[in-house]
C-alpha positions, 0 to 999 in steps of 0.5 A: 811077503804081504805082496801079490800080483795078478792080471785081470780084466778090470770090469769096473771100467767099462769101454763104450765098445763093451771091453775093459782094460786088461791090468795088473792087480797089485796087492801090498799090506792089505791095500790094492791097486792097478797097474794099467797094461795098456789092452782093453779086451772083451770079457768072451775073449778073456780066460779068467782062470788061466789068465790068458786071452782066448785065441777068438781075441781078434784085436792080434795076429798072434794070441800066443805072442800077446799071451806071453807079452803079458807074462813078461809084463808081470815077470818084470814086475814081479822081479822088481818086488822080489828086489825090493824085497831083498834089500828090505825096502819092501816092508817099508812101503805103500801100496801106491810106493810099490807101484811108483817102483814099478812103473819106474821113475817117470811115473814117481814123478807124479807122485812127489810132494809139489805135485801131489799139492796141485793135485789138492789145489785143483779137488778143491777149487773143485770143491769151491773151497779156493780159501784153502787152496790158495793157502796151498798154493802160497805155502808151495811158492815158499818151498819151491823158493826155498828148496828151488825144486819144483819137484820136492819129493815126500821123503826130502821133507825131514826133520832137517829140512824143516828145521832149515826151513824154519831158520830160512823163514825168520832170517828173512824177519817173519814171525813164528805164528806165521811159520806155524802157518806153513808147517800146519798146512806141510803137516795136513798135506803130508797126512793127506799123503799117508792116507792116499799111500803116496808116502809111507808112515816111517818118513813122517816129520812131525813125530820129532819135529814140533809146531811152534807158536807165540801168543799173538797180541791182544786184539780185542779193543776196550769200550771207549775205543770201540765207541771212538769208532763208532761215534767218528762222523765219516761222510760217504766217499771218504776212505774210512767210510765204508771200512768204519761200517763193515767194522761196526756191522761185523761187530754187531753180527756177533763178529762176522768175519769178512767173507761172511759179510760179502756173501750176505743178500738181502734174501738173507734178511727174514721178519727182522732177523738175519738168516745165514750159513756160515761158509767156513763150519756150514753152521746157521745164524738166526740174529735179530737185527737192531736198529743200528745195524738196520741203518747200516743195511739199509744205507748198502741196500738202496744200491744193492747190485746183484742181491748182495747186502754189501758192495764187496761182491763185483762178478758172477763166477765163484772163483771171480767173487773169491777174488773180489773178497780177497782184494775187497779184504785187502782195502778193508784191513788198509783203510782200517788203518787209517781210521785208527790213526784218525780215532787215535787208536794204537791198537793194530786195528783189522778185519779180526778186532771186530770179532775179539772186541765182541768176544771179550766185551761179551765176556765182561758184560757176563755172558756165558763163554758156552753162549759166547762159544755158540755166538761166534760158531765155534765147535769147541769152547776150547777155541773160544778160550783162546779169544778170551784169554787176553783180557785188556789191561785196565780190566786187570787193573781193575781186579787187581785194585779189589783184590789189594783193598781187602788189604787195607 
């Protein structure tokens, strides 16, 4: 058996009165953790090597009947594992898995999946991160509605469920990227899980259940749309005005997503360049900055509130910004709608297309995908591939007609 279980007085921890917790150390498959017994004591009151407390303890009446509490505490632990054992569950469990058995149905609660996810939301809105914890949160919202159980359990999440879940979410008419989406962030969740031993690696199921996704439309837009855009005279105040020029800047910025725009400060602006970290990879930018893109900054800056180059950002407080981006986003990818109807663009125009267009453009003016690859941030030219492998049609077309006149 590659269990085992000894009380101990845990020295890492100490109290403010010079005493530490009196635990259970519970060993299982090379990993360890504790099992609180709810005593805390001095260490000259603790016999390390016949693990009892010393009679000198003053915190009881009676040592011996404190003694043999602590026994039973782990006789009734001990008997626990040796069932576990008998039916052949033990092999199959995680250290923390053990523990939740243990201590018993109340404490196994805490450890389920929907709990263990607001566990990760709150580390990382700690961590500032509130982009993927909201990812989180939606994902939890769409099981909990599904399953209508707020206390989904690791093991629950199957094969068939998640099969279940799949035909759920595109009866209701979502698409397949968007179900990769959830099943993407289930499986990093459930990863997280296995690494923290809140669930065993033989529940796993992404090993039979495969991710699935479509090619998404092409997003970059050829030239002439591109100038359509930029050429439409828009007076300020109007809906289109500031969309059409977060549009061009992103697209002038080597395709600077949106919340990368928002964050920007004039302080960002050095000896005509553009300095700046990117939030999603940490990596730096060192872009020069034209003449064009220096209209479009100068016009923001006049009125620049707070040091930021754009009127995205409203509020102090990290969380209150995240939010101004998030419904700043919003406007944006609606206005942009309406500037494609107004330039007559069919394409579904968002926040993304400025950052294919500049892709794919950088592409058929013969720049070098590793180039391209650095431009965009990316840490692997693989990712960069998937932006380019939609060329436009009239480019085909164009390739298709040098490849037919050899034939004349």
């Amino acid at each position: 058996m590659e269990t085992s279980l000894t009380i101990s007085l845990d020295t890492r921890r100490a109290k403010k009165d010079g005493s530490y917790p009196l635990i259970l150390r519970l060993g299982h498959k090379q990993r360890t953790t504790t099992i609180p017994l709810n005593l805390t004591i001095k260490e000259k009151d603790w016999d390390e090597k016949n693990k009892v407390v010393r009679k000198s303890f003053i915190g009881t009446d009676n040592p011996t009947r404190l003694n043999n509490s602590i026994q039973k505490r782990k006789s009734d632990a001990w008997n626990i594992i040796l069932q576990l054992e008998e039916t052949n569950q033990l092999q199959f469990l995680t250290v923390l898995e053990v523990k939740q058995k243990i201590l018993g149905d109340d404490k196994n609660k805490a450890m389920n999946f929907g709990n263990f996810t607001l566990d990760e939301i709150n580390r990382l809105k700690t961590a500032n991160r509130f982009g993927t914890a909201t990812s989180y949160r939606q994902l939890l919202n769409v099981l909990n509605t599904f399953s209508k159980k707020k206390h989904l359990r690791f093991e629950e999440i199957t094969f068939s469920f998640l099969s279940k879940f799949e035909a759920h979410h595109f009866s209701k008419g979502n698409n397949a990227n968007s179900l990769a989406v959830y099943m993407r962030t289930i499986r990093a969740l459930y990863n997280k899980g296995i690494k923290a031993g809140v669930v065993a690696k033989n529940h796993y199921p992404f090993t039979d259940y495969k991710i699935k996704t479509r090619p998404t439309e092409k997003r970059a837009l050829e030239w002439t749309l591109l100038t359509k855009i930029i050429n439409e005279i828009i007076e300020p105040g109007d809906a289109c005005f500031n969309a059409r020029n977060y549009f061009v800047a992103s697209y002038m910025m080597y395709g600077m997503n949106f919340k990368d725009m928002a964050y920007l400060k004039i302080s960002n602006i050095k000896n005509g360049r553009l300095q700046y970290r990117r939030a999603k990879t940490s990596k730096v930018f060192d872009i020069k900055i034209t003449s064009n893109l220096e209209r479009i900054f100068t016009y923001y800056m006049n009125d620049s509130k707070e040091g930021y180059i754009f009127p995205i950002i409203k509020r102090i407080q990290l969380i209150d910004q995240e939010k101004d981006i998030l419904w700043a986003r919003k406007r944006y990818n609606k206005n942009l709608k309406k500037l494609a109807k107004r330039c007559g663009i069919e394409t579904n125009l968002t926040s993304y297309v400025s950052r294919h267009s500049f892709a794919t453009q950088a592409m058929l003016t013969d720049v070098p995908v590793n180039a391209i690859s650095a431009m965009l941030g990316h840490s692997s030219i693989k990712t960069t591939e998937i932006y380019l492998k939609s060329l436009p049609s009239n480019i085909l077309d164009d390739y298709n007609e040098k490849i037919l006149d050899r034939l004349i």
